[in-house]
FILUMKE-197488 format. One record per residue: residue in one letter; x, y, z of N, C-alpha, C in turn. Coordinates in steps of 0.2 Angstrom, whole numbers, padded with zeros to 4 digits, always signed. Example, Ala and Ser with C-alpha at 12.3 -4.5 7.8 and 13.67 -1.06 7.14 Angstrom:
// FILUMKE-197488
A+0066-0028+0039+0062-0022+0039+0066-0016+0039S+0064-0011+0035+0068-0005+0036+0064+0000+0039
//
This chain:
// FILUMKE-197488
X-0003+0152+0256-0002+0155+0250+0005+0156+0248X+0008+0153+0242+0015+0154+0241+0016+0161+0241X+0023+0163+0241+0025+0169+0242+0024+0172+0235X+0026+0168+0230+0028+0171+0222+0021+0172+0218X+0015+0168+0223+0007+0169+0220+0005+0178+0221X+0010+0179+0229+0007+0187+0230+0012+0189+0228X+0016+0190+0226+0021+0193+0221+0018+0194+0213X+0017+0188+0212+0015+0188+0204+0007+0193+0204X+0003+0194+0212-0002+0197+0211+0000+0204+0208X+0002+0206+0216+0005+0214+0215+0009+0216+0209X+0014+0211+0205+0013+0213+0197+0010+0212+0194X+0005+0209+0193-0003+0209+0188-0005+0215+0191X-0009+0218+0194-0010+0222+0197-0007+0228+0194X-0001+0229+0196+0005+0235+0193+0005+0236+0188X+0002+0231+0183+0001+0232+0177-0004+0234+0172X-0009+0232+0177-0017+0234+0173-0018+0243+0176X-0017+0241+0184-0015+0249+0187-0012+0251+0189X-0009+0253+0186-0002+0256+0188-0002+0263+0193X-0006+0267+0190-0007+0272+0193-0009+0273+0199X-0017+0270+0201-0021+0268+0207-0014+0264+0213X-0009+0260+0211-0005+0257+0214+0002+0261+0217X+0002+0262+0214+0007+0271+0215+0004+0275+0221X-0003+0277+0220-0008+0281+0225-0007+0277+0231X-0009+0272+0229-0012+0266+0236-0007+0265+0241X-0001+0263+0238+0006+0259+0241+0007+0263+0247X+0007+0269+0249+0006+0270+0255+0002+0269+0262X-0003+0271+0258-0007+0266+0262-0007+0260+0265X-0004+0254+0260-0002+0247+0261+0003+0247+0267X+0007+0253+0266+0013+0252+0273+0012+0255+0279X+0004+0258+0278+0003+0261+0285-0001+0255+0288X-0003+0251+0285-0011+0245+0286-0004+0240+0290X-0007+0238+0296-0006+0233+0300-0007+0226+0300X-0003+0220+0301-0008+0216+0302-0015+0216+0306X-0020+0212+0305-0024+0214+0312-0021+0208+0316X-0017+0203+0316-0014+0200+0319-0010+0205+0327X-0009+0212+0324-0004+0215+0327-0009+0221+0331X-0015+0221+0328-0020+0227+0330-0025+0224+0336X-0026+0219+0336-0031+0217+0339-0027+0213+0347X-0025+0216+0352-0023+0211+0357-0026+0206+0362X-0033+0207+0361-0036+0205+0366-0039+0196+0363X-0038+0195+0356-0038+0190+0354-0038+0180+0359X-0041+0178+0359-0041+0172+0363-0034+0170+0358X-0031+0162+0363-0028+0158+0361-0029+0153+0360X-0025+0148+0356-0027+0143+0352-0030+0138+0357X-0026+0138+0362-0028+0133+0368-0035+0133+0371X-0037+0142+0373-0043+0145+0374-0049+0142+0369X-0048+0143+0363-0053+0141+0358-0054+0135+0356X-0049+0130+0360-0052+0123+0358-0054+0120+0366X-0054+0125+0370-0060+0123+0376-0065+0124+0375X-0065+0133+0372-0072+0132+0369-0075+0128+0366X-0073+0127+0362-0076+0121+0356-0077+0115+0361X-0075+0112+0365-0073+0108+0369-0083+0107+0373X-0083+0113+0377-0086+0115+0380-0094+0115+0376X-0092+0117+0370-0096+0119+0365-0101+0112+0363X-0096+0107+0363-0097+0101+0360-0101+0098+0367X-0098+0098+0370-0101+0096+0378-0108+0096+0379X-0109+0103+0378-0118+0107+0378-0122+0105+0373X-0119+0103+0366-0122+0100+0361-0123+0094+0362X-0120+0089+0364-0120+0083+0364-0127+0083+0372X-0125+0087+0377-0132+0085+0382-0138+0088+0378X-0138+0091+0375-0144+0093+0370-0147+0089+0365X-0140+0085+0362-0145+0079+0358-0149+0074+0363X-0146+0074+0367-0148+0068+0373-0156+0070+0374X-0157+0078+0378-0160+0082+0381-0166+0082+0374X-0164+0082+0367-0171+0081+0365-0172+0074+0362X-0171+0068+0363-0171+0060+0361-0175+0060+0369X-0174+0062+0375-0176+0062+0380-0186+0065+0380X-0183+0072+0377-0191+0075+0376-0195+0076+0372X-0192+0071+0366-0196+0068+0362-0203+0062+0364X-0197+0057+0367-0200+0050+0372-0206+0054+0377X-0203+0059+0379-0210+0060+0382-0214+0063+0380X-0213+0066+0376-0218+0070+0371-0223+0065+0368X-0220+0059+0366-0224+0053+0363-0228+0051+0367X-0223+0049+0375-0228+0043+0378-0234+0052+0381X-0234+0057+0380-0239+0061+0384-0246+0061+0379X-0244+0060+0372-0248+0060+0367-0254+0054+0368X-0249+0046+0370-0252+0040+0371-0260+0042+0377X-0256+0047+0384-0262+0047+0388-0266+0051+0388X-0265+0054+0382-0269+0060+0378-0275+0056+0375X-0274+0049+0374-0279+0045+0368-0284+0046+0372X-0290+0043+0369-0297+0040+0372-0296+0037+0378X-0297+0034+0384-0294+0030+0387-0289+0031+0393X-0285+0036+0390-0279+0039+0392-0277+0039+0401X-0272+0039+0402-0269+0041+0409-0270+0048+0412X-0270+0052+0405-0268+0060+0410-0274+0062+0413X-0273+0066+0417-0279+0070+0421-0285+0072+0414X-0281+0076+0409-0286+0079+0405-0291+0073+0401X-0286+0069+0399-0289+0062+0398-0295+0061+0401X-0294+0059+0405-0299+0055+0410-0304+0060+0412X-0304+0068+0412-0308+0071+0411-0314+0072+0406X-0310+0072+0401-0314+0071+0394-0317+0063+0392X-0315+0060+0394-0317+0054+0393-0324+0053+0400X-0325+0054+0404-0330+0056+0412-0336+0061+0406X-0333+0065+0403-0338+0071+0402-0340+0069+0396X-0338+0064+0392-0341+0063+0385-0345+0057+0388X-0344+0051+0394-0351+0049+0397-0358+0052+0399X-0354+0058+0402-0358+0063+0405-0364+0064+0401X-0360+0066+0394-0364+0068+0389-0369+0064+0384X-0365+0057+0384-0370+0051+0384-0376+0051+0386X-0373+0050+0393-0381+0048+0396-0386+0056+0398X-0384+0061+0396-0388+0067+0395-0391+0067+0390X-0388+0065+0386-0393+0063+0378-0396+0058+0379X-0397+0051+0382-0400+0049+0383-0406+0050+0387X-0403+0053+0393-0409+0054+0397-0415+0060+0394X-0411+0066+0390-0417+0069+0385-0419+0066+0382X-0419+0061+0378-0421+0057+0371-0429+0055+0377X-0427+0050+0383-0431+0049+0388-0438+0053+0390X-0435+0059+0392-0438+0065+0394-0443+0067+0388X-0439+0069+0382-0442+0072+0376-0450+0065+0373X-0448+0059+0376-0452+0054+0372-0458+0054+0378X-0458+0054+0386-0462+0055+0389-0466+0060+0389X-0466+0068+0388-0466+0074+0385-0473+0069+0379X-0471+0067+0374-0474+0065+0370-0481+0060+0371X-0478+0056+0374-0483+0049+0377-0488+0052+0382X-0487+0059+0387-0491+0062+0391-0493+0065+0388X-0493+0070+0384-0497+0072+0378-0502+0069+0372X-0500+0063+0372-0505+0059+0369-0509+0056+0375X-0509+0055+0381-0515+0053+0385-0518+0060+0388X-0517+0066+0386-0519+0072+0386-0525+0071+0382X-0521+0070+0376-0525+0073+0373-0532+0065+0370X-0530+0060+0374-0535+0055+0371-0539+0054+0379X-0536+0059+0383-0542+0058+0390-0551+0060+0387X-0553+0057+0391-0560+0056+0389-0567+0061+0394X-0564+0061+0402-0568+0065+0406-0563+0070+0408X-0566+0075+0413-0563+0081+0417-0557+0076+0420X-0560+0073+0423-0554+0067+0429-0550+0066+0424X-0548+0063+0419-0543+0060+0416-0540+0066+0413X-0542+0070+0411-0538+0075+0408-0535+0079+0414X-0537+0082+0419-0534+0083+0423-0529+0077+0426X-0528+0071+0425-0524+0067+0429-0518+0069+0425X-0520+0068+0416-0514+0067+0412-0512+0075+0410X-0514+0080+0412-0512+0086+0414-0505+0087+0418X-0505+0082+0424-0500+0084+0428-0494+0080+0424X-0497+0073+0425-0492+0067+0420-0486+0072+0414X-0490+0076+0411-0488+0080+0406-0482+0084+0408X-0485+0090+0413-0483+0096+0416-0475+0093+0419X-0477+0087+0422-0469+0084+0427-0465+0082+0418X-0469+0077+0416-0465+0076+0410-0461+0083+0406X-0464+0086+0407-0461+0093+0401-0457+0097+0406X-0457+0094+0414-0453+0099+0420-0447+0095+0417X-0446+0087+0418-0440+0082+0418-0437+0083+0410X-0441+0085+0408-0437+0087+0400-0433+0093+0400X-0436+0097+0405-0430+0106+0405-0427+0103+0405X-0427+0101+0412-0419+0097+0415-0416+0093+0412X-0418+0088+0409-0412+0084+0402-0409+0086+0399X-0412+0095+0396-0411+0097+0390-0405+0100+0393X-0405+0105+0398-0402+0109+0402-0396+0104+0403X-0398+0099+0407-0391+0094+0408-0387+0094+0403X-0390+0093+0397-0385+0088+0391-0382+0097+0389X-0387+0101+0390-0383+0108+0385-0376+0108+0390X-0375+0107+0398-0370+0108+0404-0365+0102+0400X-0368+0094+0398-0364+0089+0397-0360+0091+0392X-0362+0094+0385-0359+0097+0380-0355+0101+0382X-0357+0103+0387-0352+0111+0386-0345+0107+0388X-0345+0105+0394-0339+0101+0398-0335+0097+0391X-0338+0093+0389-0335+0091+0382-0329+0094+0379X-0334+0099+0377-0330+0106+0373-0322+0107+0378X-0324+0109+0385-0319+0112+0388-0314+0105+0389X-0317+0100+0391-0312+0093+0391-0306+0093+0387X-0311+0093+0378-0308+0092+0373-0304+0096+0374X-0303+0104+0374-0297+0109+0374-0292+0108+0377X-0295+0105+0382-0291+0104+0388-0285+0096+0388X-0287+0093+0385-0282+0090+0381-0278+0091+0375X-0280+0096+0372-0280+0098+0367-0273+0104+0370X-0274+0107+0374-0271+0112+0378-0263+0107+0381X-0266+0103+0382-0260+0098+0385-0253+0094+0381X-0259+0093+0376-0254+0091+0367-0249+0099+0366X-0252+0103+0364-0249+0109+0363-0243+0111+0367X-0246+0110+0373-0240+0113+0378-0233+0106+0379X-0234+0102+0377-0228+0096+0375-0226+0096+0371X-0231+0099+0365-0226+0100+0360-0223+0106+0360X-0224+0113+0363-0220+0117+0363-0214+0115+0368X-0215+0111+0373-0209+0110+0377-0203+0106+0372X-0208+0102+0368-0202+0096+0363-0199+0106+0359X-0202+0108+0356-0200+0112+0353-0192+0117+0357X-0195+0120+0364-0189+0121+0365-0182+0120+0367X-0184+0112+0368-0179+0109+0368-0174+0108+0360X-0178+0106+0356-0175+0105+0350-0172+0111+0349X-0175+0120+0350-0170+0126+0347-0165+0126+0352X-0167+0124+0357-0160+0123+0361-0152+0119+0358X-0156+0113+0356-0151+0109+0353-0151+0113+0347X-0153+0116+0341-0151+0119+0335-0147+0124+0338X-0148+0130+0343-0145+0135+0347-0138+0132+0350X-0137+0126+0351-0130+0121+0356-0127+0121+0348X-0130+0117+0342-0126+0115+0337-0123+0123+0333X-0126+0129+0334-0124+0134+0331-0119+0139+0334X-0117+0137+0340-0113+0139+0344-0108+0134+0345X-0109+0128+0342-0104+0124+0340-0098+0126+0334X-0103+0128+0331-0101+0127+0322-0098+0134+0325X-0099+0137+0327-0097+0146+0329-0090+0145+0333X-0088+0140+0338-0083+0138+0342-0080+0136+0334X-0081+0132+0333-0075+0126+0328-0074+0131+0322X-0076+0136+0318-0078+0140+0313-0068+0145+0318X-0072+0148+0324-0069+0153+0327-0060+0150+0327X-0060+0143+0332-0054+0138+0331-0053+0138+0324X-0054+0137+0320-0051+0135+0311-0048+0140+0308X-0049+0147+0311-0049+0152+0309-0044+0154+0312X-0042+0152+0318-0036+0157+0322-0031+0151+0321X-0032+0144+0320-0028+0139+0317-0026+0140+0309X-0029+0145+0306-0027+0145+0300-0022+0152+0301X-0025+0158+0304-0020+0162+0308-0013+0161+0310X-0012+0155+0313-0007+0154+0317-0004+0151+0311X-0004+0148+0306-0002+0147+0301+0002+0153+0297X+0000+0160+0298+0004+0164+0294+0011+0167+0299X+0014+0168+0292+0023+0170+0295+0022+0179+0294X+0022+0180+0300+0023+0189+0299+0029+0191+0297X+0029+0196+0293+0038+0200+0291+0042+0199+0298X+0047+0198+0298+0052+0198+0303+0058+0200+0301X+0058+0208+0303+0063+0212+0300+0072+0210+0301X+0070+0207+0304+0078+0204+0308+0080+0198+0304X+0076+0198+0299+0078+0192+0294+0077+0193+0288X+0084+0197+0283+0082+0198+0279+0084+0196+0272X+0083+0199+0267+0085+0197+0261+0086+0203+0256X+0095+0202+0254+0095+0209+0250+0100+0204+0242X+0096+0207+0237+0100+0209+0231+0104+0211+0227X+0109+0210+0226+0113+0214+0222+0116+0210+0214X+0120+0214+0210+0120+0211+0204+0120+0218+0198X+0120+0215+0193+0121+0221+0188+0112+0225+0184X+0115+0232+0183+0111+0233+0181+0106+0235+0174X+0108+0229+0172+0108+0230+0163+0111+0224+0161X+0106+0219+0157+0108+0214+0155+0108+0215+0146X+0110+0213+0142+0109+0212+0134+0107+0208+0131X+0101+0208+0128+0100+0202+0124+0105+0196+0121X+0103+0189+0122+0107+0185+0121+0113+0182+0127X+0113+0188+0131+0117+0186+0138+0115+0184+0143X+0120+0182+0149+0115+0181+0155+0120+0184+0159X+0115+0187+0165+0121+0190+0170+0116+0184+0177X+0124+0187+0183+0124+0186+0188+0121+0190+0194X+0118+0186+0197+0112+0191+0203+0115+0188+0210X+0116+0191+0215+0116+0185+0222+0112+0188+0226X+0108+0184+0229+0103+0187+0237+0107+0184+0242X+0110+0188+0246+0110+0189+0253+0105+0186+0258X+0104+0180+0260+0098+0180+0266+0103+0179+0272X+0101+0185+0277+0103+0184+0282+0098+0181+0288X+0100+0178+0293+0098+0178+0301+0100+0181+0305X+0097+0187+0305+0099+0192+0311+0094+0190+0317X+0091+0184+0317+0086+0184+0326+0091+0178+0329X+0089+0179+0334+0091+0175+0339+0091+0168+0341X+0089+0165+0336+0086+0159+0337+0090+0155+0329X+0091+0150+0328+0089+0145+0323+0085+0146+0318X+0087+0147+0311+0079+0146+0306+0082+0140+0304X+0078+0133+0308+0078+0128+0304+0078+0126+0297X+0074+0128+0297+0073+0128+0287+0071+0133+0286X+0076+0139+0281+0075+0144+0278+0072+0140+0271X+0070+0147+0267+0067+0145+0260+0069+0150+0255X+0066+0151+0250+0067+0156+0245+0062+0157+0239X+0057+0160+0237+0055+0162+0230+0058+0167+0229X+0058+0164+0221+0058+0173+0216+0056+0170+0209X+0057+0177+0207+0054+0178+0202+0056+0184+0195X+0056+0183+0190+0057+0190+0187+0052+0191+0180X+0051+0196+0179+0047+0201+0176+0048+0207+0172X+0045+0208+0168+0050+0213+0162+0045+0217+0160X+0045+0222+0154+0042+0226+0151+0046+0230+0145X+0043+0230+0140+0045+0231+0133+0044+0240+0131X+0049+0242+0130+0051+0251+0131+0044+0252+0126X+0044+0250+0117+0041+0251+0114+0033+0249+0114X+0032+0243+0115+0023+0241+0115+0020+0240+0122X+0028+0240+0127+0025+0240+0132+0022+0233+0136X+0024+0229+0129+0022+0221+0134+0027+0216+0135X+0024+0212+0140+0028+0208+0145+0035+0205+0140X+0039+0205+0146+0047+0201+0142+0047+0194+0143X+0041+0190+0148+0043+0186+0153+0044+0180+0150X+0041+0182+0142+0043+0176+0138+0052+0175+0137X+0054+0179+0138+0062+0181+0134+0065+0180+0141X+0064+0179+0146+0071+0179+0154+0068+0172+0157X+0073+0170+0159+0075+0163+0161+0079+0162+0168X+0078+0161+0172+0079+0163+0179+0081+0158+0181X+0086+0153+0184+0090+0151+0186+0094+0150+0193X+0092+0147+0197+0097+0147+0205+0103+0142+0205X+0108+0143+0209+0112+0137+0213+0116+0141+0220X+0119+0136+0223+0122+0138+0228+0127+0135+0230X+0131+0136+0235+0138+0132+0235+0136+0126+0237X+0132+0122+0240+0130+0116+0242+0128+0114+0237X+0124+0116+0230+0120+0116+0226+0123+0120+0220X+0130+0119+0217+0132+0122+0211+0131+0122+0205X+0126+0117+0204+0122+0115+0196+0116+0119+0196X+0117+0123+0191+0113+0130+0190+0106+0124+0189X+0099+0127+0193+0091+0125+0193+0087+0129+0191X+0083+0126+0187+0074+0132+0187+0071+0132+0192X+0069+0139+0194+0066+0139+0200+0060+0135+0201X+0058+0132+0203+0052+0129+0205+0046+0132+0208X+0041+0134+0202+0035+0137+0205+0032+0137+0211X+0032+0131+0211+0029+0129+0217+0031+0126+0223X+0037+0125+0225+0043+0121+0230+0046+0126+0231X+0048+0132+0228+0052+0137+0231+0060+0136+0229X+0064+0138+0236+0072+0136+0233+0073+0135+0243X+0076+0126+0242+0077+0127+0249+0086+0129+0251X+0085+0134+0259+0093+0137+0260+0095+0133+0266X+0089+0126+0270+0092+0124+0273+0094+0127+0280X+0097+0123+0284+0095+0127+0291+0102+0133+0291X+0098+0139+0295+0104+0144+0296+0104+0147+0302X+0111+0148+0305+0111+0151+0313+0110+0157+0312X+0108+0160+0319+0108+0166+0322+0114+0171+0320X+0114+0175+0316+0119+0182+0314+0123+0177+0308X+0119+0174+0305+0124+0170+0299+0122+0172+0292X+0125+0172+0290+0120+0172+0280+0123+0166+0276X+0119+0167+0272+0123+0161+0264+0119+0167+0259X+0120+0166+0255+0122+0165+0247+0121+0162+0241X+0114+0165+0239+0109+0162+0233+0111+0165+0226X+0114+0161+0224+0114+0165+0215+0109+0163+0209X+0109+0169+0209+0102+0169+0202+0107+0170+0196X+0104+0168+0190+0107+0168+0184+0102+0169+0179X+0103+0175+0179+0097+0177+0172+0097+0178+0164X+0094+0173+0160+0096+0175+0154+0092+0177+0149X+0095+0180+0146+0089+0186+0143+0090+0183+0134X+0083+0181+0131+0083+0179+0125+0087+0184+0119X+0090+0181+0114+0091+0186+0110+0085+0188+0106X+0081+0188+0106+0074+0189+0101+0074+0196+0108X+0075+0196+0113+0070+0201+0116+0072+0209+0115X+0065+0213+0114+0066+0221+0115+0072+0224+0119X+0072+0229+0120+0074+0234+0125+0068+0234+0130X+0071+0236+0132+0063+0237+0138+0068+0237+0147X+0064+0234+0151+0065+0236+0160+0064+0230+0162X+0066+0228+0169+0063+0223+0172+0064+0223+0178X+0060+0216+0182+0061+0216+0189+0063+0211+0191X+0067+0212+0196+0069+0203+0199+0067+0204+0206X+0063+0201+0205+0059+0197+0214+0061+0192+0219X+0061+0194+0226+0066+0190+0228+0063+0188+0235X+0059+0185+0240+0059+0184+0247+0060+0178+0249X+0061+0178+0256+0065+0174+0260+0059+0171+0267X+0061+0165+0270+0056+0165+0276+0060+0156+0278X+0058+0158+0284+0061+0153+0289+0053+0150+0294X+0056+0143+0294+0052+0138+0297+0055+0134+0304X+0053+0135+0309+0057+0132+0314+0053+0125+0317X+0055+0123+0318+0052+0116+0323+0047+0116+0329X+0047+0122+0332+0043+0124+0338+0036+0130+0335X+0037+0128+0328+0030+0131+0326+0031+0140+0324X+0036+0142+0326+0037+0150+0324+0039+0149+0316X+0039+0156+0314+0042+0158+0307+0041+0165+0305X+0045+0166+0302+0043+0174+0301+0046+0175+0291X+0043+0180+0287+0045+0181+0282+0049+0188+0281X+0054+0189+0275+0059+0195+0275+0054+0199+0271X+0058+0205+0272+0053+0209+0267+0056+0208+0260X+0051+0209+0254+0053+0207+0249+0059+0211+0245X+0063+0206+0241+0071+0209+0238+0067+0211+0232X+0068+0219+0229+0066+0220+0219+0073+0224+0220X+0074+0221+0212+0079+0225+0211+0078+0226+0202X+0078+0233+0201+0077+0233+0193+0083+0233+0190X+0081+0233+0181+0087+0230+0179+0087+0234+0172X+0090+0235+0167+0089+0238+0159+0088+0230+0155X+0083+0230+0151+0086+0223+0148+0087+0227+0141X+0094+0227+0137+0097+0231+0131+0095+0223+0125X+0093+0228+0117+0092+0226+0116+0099+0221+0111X+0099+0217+0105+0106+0215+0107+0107+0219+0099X+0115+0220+0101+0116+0223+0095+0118+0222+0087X+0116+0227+0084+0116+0224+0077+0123+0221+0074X+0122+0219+0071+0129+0216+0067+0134+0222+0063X+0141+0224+0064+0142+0231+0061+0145+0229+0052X+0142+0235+0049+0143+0234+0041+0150+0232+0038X+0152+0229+0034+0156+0226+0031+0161+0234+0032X+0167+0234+0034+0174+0240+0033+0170+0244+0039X+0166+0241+0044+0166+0246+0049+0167+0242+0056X+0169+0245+0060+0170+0241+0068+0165+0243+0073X+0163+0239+0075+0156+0239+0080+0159+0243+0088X+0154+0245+0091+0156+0248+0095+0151+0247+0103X+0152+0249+0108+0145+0248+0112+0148+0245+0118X+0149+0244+0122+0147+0240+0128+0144+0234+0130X+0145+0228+0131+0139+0223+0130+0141+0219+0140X+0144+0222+0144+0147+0220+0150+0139+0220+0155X+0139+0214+0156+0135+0214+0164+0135+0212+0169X+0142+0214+0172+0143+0214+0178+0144+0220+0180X+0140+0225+0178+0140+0232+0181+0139+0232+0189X+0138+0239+0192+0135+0238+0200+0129+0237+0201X+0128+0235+0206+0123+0232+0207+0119+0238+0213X+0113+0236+0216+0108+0240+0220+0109+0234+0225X+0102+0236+0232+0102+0231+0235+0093+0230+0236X+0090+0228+0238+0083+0224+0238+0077+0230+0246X+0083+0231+0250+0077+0233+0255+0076+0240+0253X+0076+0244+0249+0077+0253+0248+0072+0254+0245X+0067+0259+0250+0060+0259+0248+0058+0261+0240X+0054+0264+0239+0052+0265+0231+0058+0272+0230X+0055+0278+0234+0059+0284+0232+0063+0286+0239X+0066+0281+0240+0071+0284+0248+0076+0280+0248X+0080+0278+0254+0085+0277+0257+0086+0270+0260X+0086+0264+0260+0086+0254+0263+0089+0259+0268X+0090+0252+0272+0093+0253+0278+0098+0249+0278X+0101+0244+0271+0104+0241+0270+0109+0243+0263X+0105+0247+0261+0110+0247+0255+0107+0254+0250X+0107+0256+0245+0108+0264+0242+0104+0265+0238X+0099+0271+0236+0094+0272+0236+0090+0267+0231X+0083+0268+0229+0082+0264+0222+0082+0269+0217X+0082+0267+0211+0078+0273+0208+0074+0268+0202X+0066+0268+0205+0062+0266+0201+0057+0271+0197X+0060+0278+0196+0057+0284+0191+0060+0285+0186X+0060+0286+0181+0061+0289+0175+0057+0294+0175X+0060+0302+0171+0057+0305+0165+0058+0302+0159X+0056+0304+0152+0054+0305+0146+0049+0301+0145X+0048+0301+0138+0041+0300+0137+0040+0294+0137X+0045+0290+0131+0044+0282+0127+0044+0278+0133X+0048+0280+0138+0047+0271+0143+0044+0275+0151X+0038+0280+0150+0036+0280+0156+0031+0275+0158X+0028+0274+0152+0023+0270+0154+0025+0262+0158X+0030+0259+0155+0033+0252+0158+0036+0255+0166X+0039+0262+0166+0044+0264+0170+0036+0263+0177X+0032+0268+0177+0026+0267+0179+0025+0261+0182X+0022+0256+0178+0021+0248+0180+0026+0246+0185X+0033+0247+0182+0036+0244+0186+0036+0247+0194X+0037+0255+0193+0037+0256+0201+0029+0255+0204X+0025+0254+0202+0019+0251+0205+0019+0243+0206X+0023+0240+0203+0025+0233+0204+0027+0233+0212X+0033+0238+0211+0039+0239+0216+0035+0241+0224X+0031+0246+0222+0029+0252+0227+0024+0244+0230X+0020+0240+0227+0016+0236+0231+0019+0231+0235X+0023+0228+0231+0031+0222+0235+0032+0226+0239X+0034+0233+0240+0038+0235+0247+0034+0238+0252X+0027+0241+0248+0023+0246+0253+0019+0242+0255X+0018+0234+0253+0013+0232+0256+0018+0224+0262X+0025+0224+0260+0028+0222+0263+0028+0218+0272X+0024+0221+0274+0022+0222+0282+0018+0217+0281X+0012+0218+0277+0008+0212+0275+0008+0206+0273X+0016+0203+0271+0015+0198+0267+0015+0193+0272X+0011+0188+0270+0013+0182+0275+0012+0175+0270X+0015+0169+0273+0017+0162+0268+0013+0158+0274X+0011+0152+0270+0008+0147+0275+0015+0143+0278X+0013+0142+0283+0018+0138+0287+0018+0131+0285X+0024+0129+0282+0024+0122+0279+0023+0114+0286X+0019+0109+0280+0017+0104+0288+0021+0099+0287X+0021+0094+0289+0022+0087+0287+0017+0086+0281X+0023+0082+0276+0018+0081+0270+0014+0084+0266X+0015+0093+0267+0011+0094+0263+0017+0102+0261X+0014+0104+0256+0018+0111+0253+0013+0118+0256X+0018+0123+0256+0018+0130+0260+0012+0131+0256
//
């Protein structure tokens, strides 16, 4: 995230609430990175084992169910009619069984019958007594058929289940293979999810106070004129900031209606390597190029203030941050320094002589000095006014101010890559 996107936030913000940001701004400079609260953190290294590892377990688990699929199938095959399995083969024995128990009642049941009729077509005592027993065995071997086939049936029944039992328990085995692999690939996406995340962390530049950026310049510019601003960016760390950078920005407000100036100021950089006055670029920043350890250079801003514009106040925004080669960076805290913008003055009547001040190279402030206290750099702010007409802008603005600085500890920039923008 560019630095002048959170900048341009915390002034939108300042300006719709003013009030509630005033409140809060304290807050904002007690809040920590969780970067800085959290120590027990893995490392980048740690988290792409994980994932590593992650990947590992996932990929044996596609195997593992392509694997218990195949068997799943071929168990079903000797599940068929015919089949190989124990169950199979059981069921398939006990639906013969039941065959030929139905057959042999059908048998039984029709003998039953046919002894019944020589029963009942016997003509003396002797033959009816003969086809009496005839009868009695026949209706004995029909119990027994019936009995058998009810046993053949039952077996059936139990067979079938019992394959049936053996389908189920393969497919719950394919089943818990496959949550395993869903379970592998969501501990996957949970690794690479976790890695992206501390990859995209390691991307941000934390404030590094040892690296700063301070403002100074006048404090009242006149319509029609432009004055002279310079930021100071030093390296006070110990190291190389191979490629330092710079946004800013500026911002205003109108004593009477209260709204923006940002139409009326025109902002301009250069630098001694670089002394053809530039627009700042929204989006590329302003590059300061590499700087040593305990060294500074010298960014000058040139602000010009339309003649059409109000009276009113403003702000000029200012941060700094360094990119090294070995992947470190750190961001300054943010440079405000407010300003009068004077309306321009009127033309004086014919036999009279104009009077007033129109100089803008007054003294200047410096950028690190909290909202209502003391920089450690430079001398106090003062973003309060009393009276009536310009508290409202005065307000905005130090709630601009209070958020830039109280929430300062917070700010961070993307580390710029190869081929791509911060």
């Amino acid at each position: 995230m560019k630095i002048r996107r959170i900048l341009a936030t915390a002034v939108a913000a300042a300006v719709t609430t003013p009030v509630v940001l005033l409140s809060a701004a304290p807050a904002f400079a007690d809040t920590k990175p969780a970067a800085q609260t959290q120590n027990q953190k893995p490392t980048i290294e740690q988290l792409k084992l994980a994932v590593a590892a992650a990947q590992k377990t996932y990929d044996a688990s596609v195997i593992a169910e392509s694997e218990a699929q195949k068997t799943f199938e071929a168990l079903l095959k000797t599940l068929e009619p015919g089949g190989t399995h124990p169950t199979a083969i059981a069921y398939d024995a006990a639906v013969k069984a039941a065959e030929k128990a139905a057959e042999d009642k059908t048998k039984a049941d029709q003998a039953v019958v046919d002894a019944q009729a020589k029963l009942d077509a016997a003509a003396t005592d002797e033959e009816k007594a003969a086809a009496q027993l005839v009868l009695d065995e026949a209706k004995a071997t029909a119990q027994t058929a019936a009995t058998a086939k009810v046993t053949a049936d039952a077996t059936v029944v139990r067979t079938r289940g019992a394959v049936s039992d053996a389908r189920v328990a393969g497919s719950q085995e394919l089943a818990k293979v496959q949550k395993a692999k869903e379970d592998a690939r969501k501990a996957l996406d949970e690794a690479r999810k976790a890695l992206a995340d501390a990859e995209e962390g390691a991307d941000e530049c934390l404030e590094d106070r040892a690296f700063t950026a301070v403002l100074t310049g006048p404090k009242k510019v006149v319509a029609g004129t432009s004055a002279d601003y310079t930021l100071k960016v030093t390296n006070g760390t110990k190291k190389v900031a191979d490629e330092a950078i710079v946004d800013a920005f500026v911002t205003g407000f109108d004593n009477k209606t209260f709204g923006p100036l940002d139409k009326y100021l025109d902002l301009k950089w250069s630098t001694a390597a670089s002394p053809k006055w530039q627009s700042v670029d929204e989006s590329e920043g302003i590059d300061l190029g590499t700087l040593k350890p305990g060294t500074r250079t010298d960014l000058r801003f040139r602000l010009t203030v339309d003649a059409k514009a109000p009276a009113g106040q403003g702000l000029l925004f200012a941060i700094s941050a360094y990119y090294n080669a070995d992947d470190s960076c750190g961001v300054s805290a943010p440079a405000v320094f407010e300003f009068d913008v004077a309306a321009k003055p009127k033309k004086p009547a014919p036999g009279t002589s104009g009077g007033g001040n129109t100089n803008t190279t007054g003294q200047g402030g410096t950028s690190t000095t909290p909202v209502n206290g003391t920089g450690t750099t430079g001398t106090t702010g003062s973003l309060a006014r009393t009276g009536s007409n310009d508290a409202v802008p005065q307000i905005a603005l130090t709630g601009a101010a209070a958020v830039a600085l109280g929430a300062g500890a917070m700010f961070v920039v993307r580390r710029r890559k190869a081929g791509s923008q911060a």
